[in-house]
N, C-alpha and C positions, 0 to 999 in steps of 0.2 A: 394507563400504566404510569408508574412512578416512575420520576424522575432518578430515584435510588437503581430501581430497577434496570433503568436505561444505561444508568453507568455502568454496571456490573456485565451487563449484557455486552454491552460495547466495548468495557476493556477485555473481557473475556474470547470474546471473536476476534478483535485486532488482534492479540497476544499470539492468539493460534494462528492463523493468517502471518504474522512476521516469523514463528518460529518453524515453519513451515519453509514460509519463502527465503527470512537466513540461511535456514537449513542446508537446503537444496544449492544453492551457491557455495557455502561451505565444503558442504560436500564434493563441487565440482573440483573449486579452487585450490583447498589446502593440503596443505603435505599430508599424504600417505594418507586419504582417506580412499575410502570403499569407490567411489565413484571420482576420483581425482584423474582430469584429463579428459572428462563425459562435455559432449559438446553443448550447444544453444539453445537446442530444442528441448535438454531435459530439463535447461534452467527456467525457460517459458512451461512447460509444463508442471513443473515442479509450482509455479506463483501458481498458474492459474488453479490445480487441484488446493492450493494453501487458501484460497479466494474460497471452494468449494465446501473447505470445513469451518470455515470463518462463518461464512455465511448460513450455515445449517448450528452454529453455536448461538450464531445472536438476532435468531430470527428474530424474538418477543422486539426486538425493537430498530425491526425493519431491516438489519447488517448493514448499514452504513461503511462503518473498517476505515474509511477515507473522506475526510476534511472536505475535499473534491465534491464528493456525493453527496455531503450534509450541505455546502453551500452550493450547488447544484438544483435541491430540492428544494431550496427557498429561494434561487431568482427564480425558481419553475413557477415560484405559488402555490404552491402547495399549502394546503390549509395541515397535514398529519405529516409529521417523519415516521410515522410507522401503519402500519395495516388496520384497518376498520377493526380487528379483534383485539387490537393492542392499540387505540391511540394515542397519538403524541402532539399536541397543540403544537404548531410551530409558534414559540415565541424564544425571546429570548435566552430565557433562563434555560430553556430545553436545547437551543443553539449551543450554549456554552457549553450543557454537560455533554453534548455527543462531541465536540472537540476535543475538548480536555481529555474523555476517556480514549478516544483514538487514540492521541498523543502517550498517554501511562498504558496502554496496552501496546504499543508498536515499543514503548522503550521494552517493559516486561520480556515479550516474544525476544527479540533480540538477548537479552540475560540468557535466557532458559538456552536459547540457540548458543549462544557461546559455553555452557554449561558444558554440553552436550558435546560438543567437539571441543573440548578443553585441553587437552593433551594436542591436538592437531595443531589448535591456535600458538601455544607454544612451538611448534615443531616448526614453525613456517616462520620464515627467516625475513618475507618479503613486505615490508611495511606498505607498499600499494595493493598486495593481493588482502590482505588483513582487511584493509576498509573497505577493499572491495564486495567481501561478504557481506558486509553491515549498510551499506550505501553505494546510491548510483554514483554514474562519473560517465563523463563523455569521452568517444574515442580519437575528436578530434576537437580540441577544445576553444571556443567560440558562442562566448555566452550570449549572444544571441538568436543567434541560431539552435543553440541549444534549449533556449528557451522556447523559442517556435516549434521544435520537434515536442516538450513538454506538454502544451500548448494544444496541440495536433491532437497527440495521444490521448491526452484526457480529454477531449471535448468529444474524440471518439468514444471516447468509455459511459463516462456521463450522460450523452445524449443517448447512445442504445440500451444504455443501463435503463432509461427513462421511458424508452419505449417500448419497453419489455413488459411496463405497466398496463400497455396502451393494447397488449397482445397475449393474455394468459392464456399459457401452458401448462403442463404436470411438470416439467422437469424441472422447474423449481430454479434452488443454487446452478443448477449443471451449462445455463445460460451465461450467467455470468463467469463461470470457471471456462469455459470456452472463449468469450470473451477477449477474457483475459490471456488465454492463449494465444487467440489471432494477434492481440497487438504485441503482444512479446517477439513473435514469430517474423514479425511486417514492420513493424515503428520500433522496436526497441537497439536495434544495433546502433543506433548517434546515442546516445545517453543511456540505454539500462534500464529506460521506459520506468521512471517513478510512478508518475500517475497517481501519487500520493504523499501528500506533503508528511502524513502521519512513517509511512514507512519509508521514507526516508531521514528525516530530522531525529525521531524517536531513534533507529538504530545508532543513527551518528553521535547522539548524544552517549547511545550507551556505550557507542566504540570512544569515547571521549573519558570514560569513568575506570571503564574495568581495567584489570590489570592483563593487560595482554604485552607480551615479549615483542619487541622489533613491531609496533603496531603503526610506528610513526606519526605523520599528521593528520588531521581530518577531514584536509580538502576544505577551510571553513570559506575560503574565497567563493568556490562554485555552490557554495550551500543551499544559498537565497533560488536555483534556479528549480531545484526538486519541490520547491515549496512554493514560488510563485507563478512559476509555470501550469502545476497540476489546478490554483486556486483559481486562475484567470479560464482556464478551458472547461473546468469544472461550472463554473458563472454562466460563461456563455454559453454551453449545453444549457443549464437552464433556462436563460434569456431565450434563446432560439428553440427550445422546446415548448416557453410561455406562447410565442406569438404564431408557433405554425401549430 
């Protein structure tokens, strides 16, 4: 598979996957929308079904969607980032393009997702609920420990994401859109369970562009924890995936 291919595949699923999971937050959060006020369980359900259509977009090259799962895959050893019918040499130049397009597809999905609730994003007066659609944030804030819950959740992800290899099934995406459930559901109330450096940084950047009313700051202090947390657990899912 070409590495053209891989990018396209891969900003294409991340895109859907973020406009998805903006979405669904949006929806919770902001004035006067259709679901404003809906509790925790739809915003966990809401990622994990955006994980579901991610994944059946960018199958041709593997669905990766998350930074996490791409270096995950390469402390695993892995000889392919993608499936014997589509392969993908793990080398370098194929590392980069499935980063980079996570990154332009998690910005994109967030775009489309502000699009979408544009009139709301306006409507909403509250500069912390604003970025809260676009990016995590912790609810008691202790950057280290917030890192260690980062940490947590993605090495849970990654690792069973990994094992899922090790145990085919028919249901395909529906694995990991579950997943993604349980950890929303269990590990995401300290931090908003990024789990993904792409769907975090990517939104933030694009909450840093658009013109949104009363949007305020970006939180840029806590940033480094959505992004270094998911990369470190994401590793060591692979590390401890290599050796047992």
């Amino acid at each position: 598979m070409s590495l053209t291919n891989v990018f396209f595949s891969e900003v294409f699923g991340t895109a859907l996957l973020v406009l998805f999971g903006v979405g669904v937050v949006a929806n919770v959060l902001l004035a006067r929308t259709k679901g404003r006020g809906a509790d925790w369980l739809l915003i966990s359900f809401g990622w994990g079904l955006a994980v579901f259509v991610g994944v059946f977009v960018a199958w041709r090259s593997g669905a990766h969607l998350n930074p996490a799962v791409t270096l995950g895959l390469l402390a695993s050893g892995t000889d392919n980032y993608s499936t014997e019918a589509n392969p993908v040499a793990v080398t370098a130049a194929s590392t980069a393009v499935y980063l980079v397009a996570e990154m332009v597809g998690a910005f994109i999905g967030a775009v489309l997702a502000w699009a979408a609730y544009r009139k709301h994003y306006d409507a909403e007066e509250d500069g912390a609920t604003v970025l809260g659609t676009f990016s995590t944030g912790p609810e008691i804030r202790s950057y280290g420990w917030n890192l260690v819950t980062e940490v947590i959740a993605t090495f849970a992800l990654v690792y069973v994401i990994l094992q899922f290899g090790n145990t085919p099934t028919q249901v395909g995406p529906l694995n990991v859109a579950l997943l993604v459930v349980a950890i929303g559901a269990s590990l995401g109330g300290p931090t908003g369970y990024a789990v993904n450096p792409a769907r975090d940084l990517g939104p933030r950047l694009a909450h840093a562009v658009l013109p949104i009313r009363h949007k305020g700051g970006g939180d840029w202090g806590y940033a480094w924890v959505p992004v270094v947390g998911p990369v470190v657990g994401g590793v060591l899912a692979g590390l401890v995936s290599r050796v047992f």
